[in-house]
N, C-alpha and C positions, 0 to 999 in steps of 0.2 A: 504494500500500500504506500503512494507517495500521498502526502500532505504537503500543504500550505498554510501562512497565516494571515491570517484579515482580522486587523483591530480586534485581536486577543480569540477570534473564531479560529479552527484547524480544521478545515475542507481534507476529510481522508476518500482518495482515490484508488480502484480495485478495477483490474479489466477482468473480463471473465469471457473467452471466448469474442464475439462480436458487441460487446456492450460494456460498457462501465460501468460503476455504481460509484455515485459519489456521495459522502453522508458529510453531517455537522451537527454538531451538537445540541440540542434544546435548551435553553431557549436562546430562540438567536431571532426576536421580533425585527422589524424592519428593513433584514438582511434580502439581499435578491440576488439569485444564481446567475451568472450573466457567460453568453460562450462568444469568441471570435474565431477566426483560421487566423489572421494575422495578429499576434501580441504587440504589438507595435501600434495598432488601432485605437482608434477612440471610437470605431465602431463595435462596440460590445452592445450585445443583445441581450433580451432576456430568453431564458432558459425555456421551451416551452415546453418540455415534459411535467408533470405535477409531484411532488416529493410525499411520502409515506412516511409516520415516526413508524421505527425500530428501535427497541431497548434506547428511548431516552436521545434520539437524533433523526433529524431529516434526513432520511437517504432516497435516492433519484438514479432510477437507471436509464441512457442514456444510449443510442446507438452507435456503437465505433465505428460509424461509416464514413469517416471524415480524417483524415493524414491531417496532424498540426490543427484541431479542434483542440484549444484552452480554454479553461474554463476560472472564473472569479467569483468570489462571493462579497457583496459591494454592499452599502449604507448609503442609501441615495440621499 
């Protein structure tokens, strides 16, 4: 699993075959999953999959259909 951090949140990430699963911890009010192909972008999207708690985190699976798809969890 790799992780990141965003203002004290750690976004943990799992490929599993053709998809990902990315989770974060509860509660993370206000926070929004956001993806681009270029990091470099200020065109970041929102995520339009819908996330599920698991044991106490939003976790969101995600399809690996996309080379160089990043993903942020931002406080708009």
């Amino acid at each position: 699993m790799n992780t990141g951090t965003s203002a004290g949140l750690r976004l943990g990430v799992a490929r599993s075959n053709s998809n990902l699963t990315l989770s974060w911890p509860l509660p993370s009010a206000g926070f929004v999953l956001e993806s681009t192909t270029n990091v470099s972008s200020t065109n970041w999207q929102r995520v339009i999959e819908m996330p599920t708690t698991n044991s106490g985190r939003l976790e969101l699976t995600a399809p690996f259909d996309q080379q160089g798809r990043f993903f942020r969890l931002r406080k708009p």
